[in-house]
C-alpha positions in Angstrom: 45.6 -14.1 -56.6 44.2 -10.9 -55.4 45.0 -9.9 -51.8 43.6 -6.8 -50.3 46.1 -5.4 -47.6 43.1 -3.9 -45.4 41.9 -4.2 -42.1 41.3 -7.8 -42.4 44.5 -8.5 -41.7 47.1 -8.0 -38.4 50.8 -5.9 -39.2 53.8 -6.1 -37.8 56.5 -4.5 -38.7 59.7 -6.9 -39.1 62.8 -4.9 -40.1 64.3 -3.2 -43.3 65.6 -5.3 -46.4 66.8 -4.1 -49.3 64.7 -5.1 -52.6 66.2 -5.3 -56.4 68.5 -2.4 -55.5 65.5 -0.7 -53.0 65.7 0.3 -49.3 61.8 -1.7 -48.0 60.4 -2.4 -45.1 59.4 -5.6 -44.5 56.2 -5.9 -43.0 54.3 -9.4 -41.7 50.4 -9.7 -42.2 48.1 -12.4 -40.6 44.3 -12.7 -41.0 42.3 -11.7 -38.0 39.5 -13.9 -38.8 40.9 -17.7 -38.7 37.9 -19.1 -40.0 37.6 -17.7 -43.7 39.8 -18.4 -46.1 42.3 -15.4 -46.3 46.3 -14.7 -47.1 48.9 -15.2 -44.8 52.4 -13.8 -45.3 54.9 -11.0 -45.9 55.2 -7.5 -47.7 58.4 -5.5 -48.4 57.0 -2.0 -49.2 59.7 0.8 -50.6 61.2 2.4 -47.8 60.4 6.3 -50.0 57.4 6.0 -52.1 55.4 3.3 -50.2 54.4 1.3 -53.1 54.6 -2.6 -53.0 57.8 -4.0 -54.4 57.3 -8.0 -53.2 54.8 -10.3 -52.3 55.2 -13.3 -50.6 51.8 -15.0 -49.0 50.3 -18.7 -48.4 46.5 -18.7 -48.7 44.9 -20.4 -45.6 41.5 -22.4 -45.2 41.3 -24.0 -48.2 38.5 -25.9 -48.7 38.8 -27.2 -52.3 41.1 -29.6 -53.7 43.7 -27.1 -53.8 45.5 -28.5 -50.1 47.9 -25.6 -50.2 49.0 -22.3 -52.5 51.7 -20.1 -52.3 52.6 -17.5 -54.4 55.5 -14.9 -54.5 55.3 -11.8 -56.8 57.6 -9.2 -57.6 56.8 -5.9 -58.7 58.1 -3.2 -60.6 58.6 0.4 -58.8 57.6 3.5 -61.5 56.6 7.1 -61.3 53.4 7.9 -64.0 52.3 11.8 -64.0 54.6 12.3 -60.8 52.4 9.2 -59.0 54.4 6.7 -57.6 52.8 3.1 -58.7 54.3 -0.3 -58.7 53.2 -3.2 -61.5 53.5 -6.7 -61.0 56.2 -8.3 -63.1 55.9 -11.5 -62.1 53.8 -14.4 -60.1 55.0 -17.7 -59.0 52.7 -19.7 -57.6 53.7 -23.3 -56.3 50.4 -25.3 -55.5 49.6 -28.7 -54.6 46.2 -30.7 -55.7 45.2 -33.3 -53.4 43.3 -36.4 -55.8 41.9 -39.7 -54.5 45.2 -41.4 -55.0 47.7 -39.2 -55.0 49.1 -35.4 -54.6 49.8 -33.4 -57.6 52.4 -30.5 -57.1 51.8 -27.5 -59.8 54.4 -24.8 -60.3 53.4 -21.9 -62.4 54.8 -18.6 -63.5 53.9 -15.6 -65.1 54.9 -12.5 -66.5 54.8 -9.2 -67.2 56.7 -7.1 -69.9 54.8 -4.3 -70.7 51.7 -1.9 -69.3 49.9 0.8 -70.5 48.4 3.3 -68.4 45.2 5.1 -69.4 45.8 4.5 -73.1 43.7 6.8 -75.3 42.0 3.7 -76.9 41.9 1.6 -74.2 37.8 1.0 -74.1 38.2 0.8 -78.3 40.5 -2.6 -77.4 39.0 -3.7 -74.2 35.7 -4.2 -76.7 37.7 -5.2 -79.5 38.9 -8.5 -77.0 35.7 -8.7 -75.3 34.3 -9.3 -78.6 36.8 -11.9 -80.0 36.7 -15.5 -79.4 39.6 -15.2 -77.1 39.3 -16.9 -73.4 38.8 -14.4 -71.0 39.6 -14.6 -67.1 38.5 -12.1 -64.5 40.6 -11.6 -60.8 38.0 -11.5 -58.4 37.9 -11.6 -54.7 36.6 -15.2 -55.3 39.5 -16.3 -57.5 39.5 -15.9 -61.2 35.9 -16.2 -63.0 35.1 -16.7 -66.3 33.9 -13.6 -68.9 31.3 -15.6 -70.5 30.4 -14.8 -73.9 27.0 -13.9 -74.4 24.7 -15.1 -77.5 23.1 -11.3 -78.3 26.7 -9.9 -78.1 26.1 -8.1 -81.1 23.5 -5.4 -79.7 24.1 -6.0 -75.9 27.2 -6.6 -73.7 29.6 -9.2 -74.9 30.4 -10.9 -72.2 29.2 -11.1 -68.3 31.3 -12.9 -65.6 29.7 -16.0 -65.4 28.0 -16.7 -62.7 29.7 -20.3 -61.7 32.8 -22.4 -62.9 31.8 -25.3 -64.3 33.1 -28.3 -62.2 32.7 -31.2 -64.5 33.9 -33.2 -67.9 33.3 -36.2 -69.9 36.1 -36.9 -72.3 35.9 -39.8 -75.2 38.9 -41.7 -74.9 40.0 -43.8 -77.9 43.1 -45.0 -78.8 45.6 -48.4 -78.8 48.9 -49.6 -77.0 51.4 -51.0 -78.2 53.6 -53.7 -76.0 55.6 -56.0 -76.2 54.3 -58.0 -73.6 51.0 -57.9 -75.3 50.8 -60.6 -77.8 48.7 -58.4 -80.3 48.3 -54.2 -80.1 45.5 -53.7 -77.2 42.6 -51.1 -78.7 40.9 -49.6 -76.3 38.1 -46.8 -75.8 36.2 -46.0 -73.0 34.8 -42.5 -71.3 36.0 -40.6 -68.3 34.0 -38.3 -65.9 35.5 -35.9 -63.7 33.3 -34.0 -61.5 35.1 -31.7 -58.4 31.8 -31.0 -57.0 29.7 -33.8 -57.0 26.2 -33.1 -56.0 27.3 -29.5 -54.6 28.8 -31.4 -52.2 32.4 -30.1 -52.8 33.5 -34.1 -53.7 35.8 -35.2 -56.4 34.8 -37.8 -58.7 37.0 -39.5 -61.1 35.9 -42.5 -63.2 36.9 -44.3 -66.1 35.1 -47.2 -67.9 36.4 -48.7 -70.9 35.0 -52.0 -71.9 37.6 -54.3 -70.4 39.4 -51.5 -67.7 37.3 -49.6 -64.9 38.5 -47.4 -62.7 36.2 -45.4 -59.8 38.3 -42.8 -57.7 36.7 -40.1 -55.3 37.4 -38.0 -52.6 35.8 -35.5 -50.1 36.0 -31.8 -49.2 38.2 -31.0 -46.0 36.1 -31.8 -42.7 37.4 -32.6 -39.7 38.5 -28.7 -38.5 39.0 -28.1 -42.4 42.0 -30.6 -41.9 41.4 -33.9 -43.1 39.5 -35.7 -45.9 38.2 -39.2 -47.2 39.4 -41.1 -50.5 38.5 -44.4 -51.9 39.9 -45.6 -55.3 38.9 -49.1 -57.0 40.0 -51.0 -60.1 39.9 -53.9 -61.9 40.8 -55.3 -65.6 38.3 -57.8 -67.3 41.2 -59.9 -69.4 44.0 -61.6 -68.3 47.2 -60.7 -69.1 51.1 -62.3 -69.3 53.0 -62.3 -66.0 56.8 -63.3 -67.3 59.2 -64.3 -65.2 62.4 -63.1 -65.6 66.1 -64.1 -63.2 69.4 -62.0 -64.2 67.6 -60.4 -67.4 66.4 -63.7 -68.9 63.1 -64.8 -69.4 61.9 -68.3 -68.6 59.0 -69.1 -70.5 58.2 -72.0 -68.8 57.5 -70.0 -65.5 55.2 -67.9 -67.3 51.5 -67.5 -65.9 48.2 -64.9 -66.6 47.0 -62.6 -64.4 43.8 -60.5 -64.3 44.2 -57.4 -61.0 41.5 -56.3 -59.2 42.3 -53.9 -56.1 40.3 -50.9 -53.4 41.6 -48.5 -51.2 40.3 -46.2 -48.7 42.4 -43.0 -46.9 42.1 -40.5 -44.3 44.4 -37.4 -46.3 45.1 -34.6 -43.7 46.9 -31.7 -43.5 49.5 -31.2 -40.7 50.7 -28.1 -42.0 50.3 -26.1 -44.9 52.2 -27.8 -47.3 52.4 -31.2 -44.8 49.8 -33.9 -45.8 49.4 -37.4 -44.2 48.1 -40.3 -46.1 46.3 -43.2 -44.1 45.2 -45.9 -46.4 43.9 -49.2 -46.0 43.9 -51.4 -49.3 42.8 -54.4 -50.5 44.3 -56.3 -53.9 43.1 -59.5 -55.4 45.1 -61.3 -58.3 43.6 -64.1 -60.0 46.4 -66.6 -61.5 46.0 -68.7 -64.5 48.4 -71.3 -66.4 49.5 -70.0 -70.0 50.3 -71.4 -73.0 54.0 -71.6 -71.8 53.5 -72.9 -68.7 55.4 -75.9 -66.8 53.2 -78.9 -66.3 54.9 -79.4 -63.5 54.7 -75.5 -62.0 52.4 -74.7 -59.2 50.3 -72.0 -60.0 50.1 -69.1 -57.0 47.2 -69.2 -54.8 44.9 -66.5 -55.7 43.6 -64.9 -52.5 43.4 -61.1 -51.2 45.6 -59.4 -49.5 45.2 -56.9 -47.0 47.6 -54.1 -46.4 47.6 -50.5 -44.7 49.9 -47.6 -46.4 51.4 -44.7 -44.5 52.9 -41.8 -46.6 54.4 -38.2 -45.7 53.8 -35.3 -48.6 55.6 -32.2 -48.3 56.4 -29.1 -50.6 58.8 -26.6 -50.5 58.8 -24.0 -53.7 59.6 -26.3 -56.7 60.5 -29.1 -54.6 58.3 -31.9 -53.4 58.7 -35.1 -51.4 57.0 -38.4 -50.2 58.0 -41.1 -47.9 55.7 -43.8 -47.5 55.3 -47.6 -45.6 53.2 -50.2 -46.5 52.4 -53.6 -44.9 50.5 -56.3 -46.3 48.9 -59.9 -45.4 48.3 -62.4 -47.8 44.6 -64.0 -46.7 46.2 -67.0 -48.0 49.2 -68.5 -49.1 50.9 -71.3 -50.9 53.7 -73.2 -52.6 54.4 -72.2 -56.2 56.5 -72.6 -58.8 58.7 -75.3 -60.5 60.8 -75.6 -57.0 58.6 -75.0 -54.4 60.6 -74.6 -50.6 58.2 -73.8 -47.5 60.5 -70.6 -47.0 57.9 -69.1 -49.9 55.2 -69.3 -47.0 57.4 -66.7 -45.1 56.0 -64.4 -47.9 52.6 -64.0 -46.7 53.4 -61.2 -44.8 55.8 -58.7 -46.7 56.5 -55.0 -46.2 57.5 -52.2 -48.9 58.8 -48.6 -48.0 60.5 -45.4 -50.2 60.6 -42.2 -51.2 60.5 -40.1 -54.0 61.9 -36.4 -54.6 61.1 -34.4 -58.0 61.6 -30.7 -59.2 60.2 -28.3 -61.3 62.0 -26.2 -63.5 60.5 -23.6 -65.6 62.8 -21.9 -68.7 60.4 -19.8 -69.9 56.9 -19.5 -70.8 57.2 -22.5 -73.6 60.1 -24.1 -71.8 59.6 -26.6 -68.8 61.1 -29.7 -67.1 60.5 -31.9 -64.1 63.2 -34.4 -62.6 62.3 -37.0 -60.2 63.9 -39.3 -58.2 62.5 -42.3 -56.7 64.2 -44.7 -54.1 62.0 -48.5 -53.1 62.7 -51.3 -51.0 61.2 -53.8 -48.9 61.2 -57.2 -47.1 60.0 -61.2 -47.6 59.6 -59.9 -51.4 58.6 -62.4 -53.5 58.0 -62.7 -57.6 54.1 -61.6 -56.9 54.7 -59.2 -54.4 58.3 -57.3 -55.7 58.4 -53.7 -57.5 58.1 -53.9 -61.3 59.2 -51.2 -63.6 56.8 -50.8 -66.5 54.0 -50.9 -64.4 51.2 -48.1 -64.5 52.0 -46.7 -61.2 55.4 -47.5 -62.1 56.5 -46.4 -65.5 60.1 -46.6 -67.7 59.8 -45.4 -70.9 60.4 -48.3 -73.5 60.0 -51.4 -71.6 56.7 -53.6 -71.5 54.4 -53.7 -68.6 55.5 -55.6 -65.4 58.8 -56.7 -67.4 61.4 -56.1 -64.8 61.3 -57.1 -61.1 63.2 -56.1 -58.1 63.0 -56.0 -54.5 65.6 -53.1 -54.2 65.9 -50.1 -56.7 66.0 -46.5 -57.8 64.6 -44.8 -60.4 65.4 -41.3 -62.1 62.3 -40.0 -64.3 63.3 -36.3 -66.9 60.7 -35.1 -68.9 61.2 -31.7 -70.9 58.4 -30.0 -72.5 58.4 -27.1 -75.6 55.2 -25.9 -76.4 56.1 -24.6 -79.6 53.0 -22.7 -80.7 49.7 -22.5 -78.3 48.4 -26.0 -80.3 51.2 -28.3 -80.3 53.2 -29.3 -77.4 56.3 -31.7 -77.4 57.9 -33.8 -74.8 61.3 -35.5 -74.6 62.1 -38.3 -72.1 65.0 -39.4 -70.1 64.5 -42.4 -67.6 67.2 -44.4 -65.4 66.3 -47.4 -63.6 69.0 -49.2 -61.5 67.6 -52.1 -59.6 68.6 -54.9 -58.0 66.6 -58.5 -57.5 66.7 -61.4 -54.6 69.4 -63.5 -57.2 71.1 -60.8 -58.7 74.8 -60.3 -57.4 75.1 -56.6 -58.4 72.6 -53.9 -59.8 71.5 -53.8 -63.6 70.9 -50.6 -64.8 68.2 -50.0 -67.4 68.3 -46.8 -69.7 65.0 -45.3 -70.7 64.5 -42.8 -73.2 61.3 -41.2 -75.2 59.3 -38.5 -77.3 55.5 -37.3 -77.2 53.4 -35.2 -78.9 50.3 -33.4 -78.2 48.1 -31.7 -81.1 44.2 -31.3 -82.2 42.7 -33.0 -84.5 39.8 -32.9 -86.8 36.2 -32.7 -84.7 37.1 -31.0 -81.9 39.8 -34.0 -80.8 43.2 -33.9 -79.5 45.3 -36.3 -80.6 48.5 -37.5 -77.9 51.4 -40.3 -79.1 54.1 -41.6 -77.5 57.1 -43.7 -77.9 59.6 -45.3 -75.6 62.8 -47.3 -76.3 64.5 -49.6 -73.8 68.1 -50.2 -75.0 68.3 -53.3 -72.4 64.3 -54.4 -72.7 63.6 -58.2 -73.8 60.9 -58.8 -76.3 58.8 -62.1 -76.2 61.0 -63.1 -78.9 64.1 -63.0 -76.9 65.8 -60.1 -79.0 67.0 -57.3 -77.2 65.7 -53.6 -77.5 62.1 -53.0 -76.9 59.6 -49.9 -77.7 56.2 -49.4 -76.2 54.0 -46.9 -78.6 50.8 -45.6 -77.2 48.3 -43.4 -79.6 45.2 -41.8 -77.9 42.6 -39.1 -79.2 40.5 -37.2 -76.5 37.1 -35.7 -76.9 35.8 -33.6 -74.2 32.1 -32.6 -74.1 
C-alpha cells in the first residue's frame, strides 16, 4: 500500500526505540479527516538520517469487501551518492475478506532482495517489460491498477493503466467426485458467477448452478456508519442422497434413509472494531426424508419440516492468527417419532442448540512455501441423529472419509494443509486432518486420522485442472471394509 506521510495526517511523537540495530524515533500518525479512507498507525524514523526504517499502519474506512488490512513493512537504511534513502525490504500484510457466508483471513508477504538506482538502461528494460506479456501492477493512491496492454503497442505506448478493475468472472466448472457414500462416481458441471460490484452498487454476488446443485450467495457494501452489512446465502440439491446411520463405528443398514437439503440464511455482518466482526444470522433449513433400499419396514421415517434457527458468531484477527466463536439455536416447525425404537424423549429434540469455536494460523516459509493449521472445537445440546455435527460434510470436511459418515454431538477437529508451489504453474498440497469426537452412545472418544495430497496445474484450452485425494485409515465403506478414499477431479475455465 502506498501511504503518503503529509499533512493529511496528525503526529505525535511517542518515544525512541531502537530498530535492526538503529537508534528511531517512534512516531504515531492518525488521519485528520475520519471520513475518507486513510492509514492509521505508527512510524519509527532513524534517529540520524531521517529516513523511514518501519512501517506499521491499519487502513481505515473500508468500504469494499476487504473488512480490515494491516500491513507492517521494514525497510532497509542506505547512503547512494552521499543521499541517505531507505528501500522497502519487506511487506506483510494480514487482511480479512468479508463473503456472504463466511470471513476469509489472507496473510501475505513480500520481498525485496535487490534495487537498482538510476541504472544506465533502465528506460531500455522498463520498455523491454512493458512490452512483454508479463502481468503488470501499478501502486497508486487508489490501490494497485492494472498496466493494460494496448492493441497498437507496436507504434504507440504499450500499455496505459487501465482505467477500472474488472469486478467479475464466470468460470466453467466440470469435473466428478468420487465417495464412497455415493453408490456410483457423481459427474458434475455447472457455471459460477462472481461479481464484487453488482450493478455499481459495490455488492458481492456469488452463484453456482450445476444441473442438480444451486447455490445463490450475496452480500452488500458497508452502510450503516460504514459499519455493518447485509448477506443472504441459499441452497439446495435436486437428488437425494444416503443418510447412514452409524452407533460405535458400525453401520446399520437397516436405519438407513435418503435425504435431499435445501436451506437460506440472512445476516447483519458488522464491524466492532477493526479486525472485530459480528455475525447476526437468521436461517432456515428444510430436509426432505425418504425410505431406501435398506430401510426397516418397521422404521419411522423423520418428519420432514423446517426449522428455524438464529446464529451468533464473534470474528477476530490478530497478525497470522484468527478466531470465531459462534451460537446457534434452532426450532424444528415440527417434530416426530422416528426410527426402529421410537421413545417420546426424541420430541425433546425439537428445540436443540449448537455452539464452538475455531482457531487457525498462517505460516508462511518462503515465497513457494506455506501452511495453515486450524483448530476447531463443537458441541451442543438435545442433539439428535438429524440435528448432530458430521465430519465429511461440506462445511465440515476430513480428508478421506465420505460425506456425512461420522456423527457426534461433542468433538474437535485439527485441519494442516502445506502448500509448495514449485514453479509459477503447478502448485502442490499435502494434508493432515485429526478428528476426535465423541457421540450420545459412545463411552469414550474415537479418534479419526485424516490425511491427503492435491494438485493444481493448466491444462489444454486455457483450463486448470485441480485433483484431490483423501485417505481415512478408520473410514467404513458401504461394503463394510475398513479404509476409505474420497477422490475429487475438477477443471476450471474462466472467461
Amino acid at each position: 500500500m502506498t501511504i503518503m506521510l503529509t499533512e493529511a495526517y496528525a503526529y505525535a511523537l511517542r518515544g525512541r526505540e531502537r530498530v535492526n540495530g538503529r537508534d528511531a524515533y517512534l512516531v504515531s500518525f492518525t488521519p485528520r479527516a475520519s471520513q475518507q479512507t486513510s492509514f492509521d498507525g505508527r512510524a519509527w524514523i532513524d534517529a540520524r538520517s531521517f529516513v523511514l526504517l518501519r512501517t506499521d499502519a491499519t487502513q481505515t474506512r473500508l468500504r469494499g469487501p476487504i473488512a480490515s488490512s494491516r500491513e507492517i513493512d521494514e525497510y532497509r537504511a542506505t547512503v547512494r551518492a552521499g543521499v541517505a534513502m531507505s528501500f522497502v525490504q519487506r511487506a506483510e500484510t494480514f487482511q480479512a475478506y468479508v463473503g456472504p457466508t463466511a470471513s476469509t483471513p489472507i496473510h501475505r508477504i513480500v520481498t525485496f532482495d535487490e534495487y537498482e538506482v538510476d541504472a544506465a538502461d533502465y528506460a531500455s528494460r522498463l520498455d523491454e517489460a512493458h512490452r512483454s506479456d508479463a502481468v503488470m501492477l501499478r501502486d497508486t493512491l487508489q490501490g494497485y491498477r492494472f498496466l493494460a496492454r494496448q492493441p497498437d503497442a507496436a507504434s504507440g505506448e504499450p500499455r496505459r493503466l487501465a482505467l477500472s478493475s474488472r469486478d467479475h468472472v464466470a468460470t466453467a466448472v466440470v469435473g466428478s467426485l468420487f465417495d464412497p457414500n455415493i453408490s456410483v462416481p457423481l459427474v458434475f458441471a455447472g457455471v459460477s458467477y462472481v461479481d464484487f460490484n453488482l450493478f455499481r452498487t459495490g455488492t458481492q454476488l456469488n452463484a453456482f448452478f450445476g444441473g442438480t446443485y444451486g447455490r445463490l450467495s450475496w452480500a452488500t457494501r458497508p452502510f450503516v456508519r460504514n459499519r455493518w452489512r447485509l448477506a443472504g446465502d441459499a441452497s439446495g440439491v435436486a437428488v437425494f442422497y444416503n443418510d447412514r446411520a452409524f452407533r460405535t463405528g458400525v453401520e446399520h443398514y437397516d436405519e438407513n434413509i435418503r435425504q435431499r437439503p435445501a436451506q437460506l440464511s440472512l445476516a447483519m455482518v458488522g464491524t466492532i472494531a477493526p479486525a472485530v466482526r459480528l455475525r447476526a444470522a437468521y436461517e432456515l433449513g428444510y430436509t426432505r426424508y425418504a425410505r431406501a433400499e435398506t430401510t426397516a419396514v418397521d422404521f419411522l421415517v423423520p418428519a420432514s419440516t423446517p426449522v428455524h434457527g438464529t446464529r451468533f458468531a464473534l470474528e477476530a484477527e490478530h497478525g497470522p492468527w484468527n478466531a470465531i466463536a459462534w451460537f446457534s439455536a434452532a426450532r424444528r416447525k415440527e417434530w416426530r417419532l422416528w426410527g426402529l425404537a421410537p421413545s417420546t424423549t426424541q420430541l425433546e429434540a425439537r428445540t436443540f442448540e449448537r455452539y464452538g469455536a475455531t482457531f487457525a494460523r498462517s505460516i508462511v516459509w518462503s515465497p513457494r512455501a506455506v501452511a495453515h493449521v486450524e483448530m476447531a472445537w463443537m458441541t451442543g445440546r438435545r442433539l439428535d441423529r438429524f440435528s448432530e455435527f458430521a465430519l465429511g460434510s461440506f462445511d465440515n470436511p476430513l480428508r478421506g472419509y465420505p460425506s456425512v459418515s461420522i456423527r457426534y454431538d461433542t468433538g474437535a477437529v485439527v485441519r494442516s494443509v502445506a502448500t509448495w508451489t514449485p514453479t509459477a504453474r503447478v502448485r502442490l498440497d499435502g494434508f493432515g486432518d485429526l478428528g476426535v469426537v465423541r457421540g450420545p452412545d459412545d463411552r469414550r472418544s474415537r479418534s479419526y486420522p485424516g490425511l491427503g495430497a492435491a494438485v493444481e496445474a493448466p491444462a489444454p484450452f486455457g483450463w486448470l485442472l485441480a485433483a484431490e485425494w483423501g485417505y481415512g485409515p478408520r473410514g467404513v465403506n458401504a461394503d463394510g471394509t475398513i479404509g476409505t478414499h474420497v477422490v475429487r477431479i475438477v477443471g476450471y475455465k474462466m472467461f
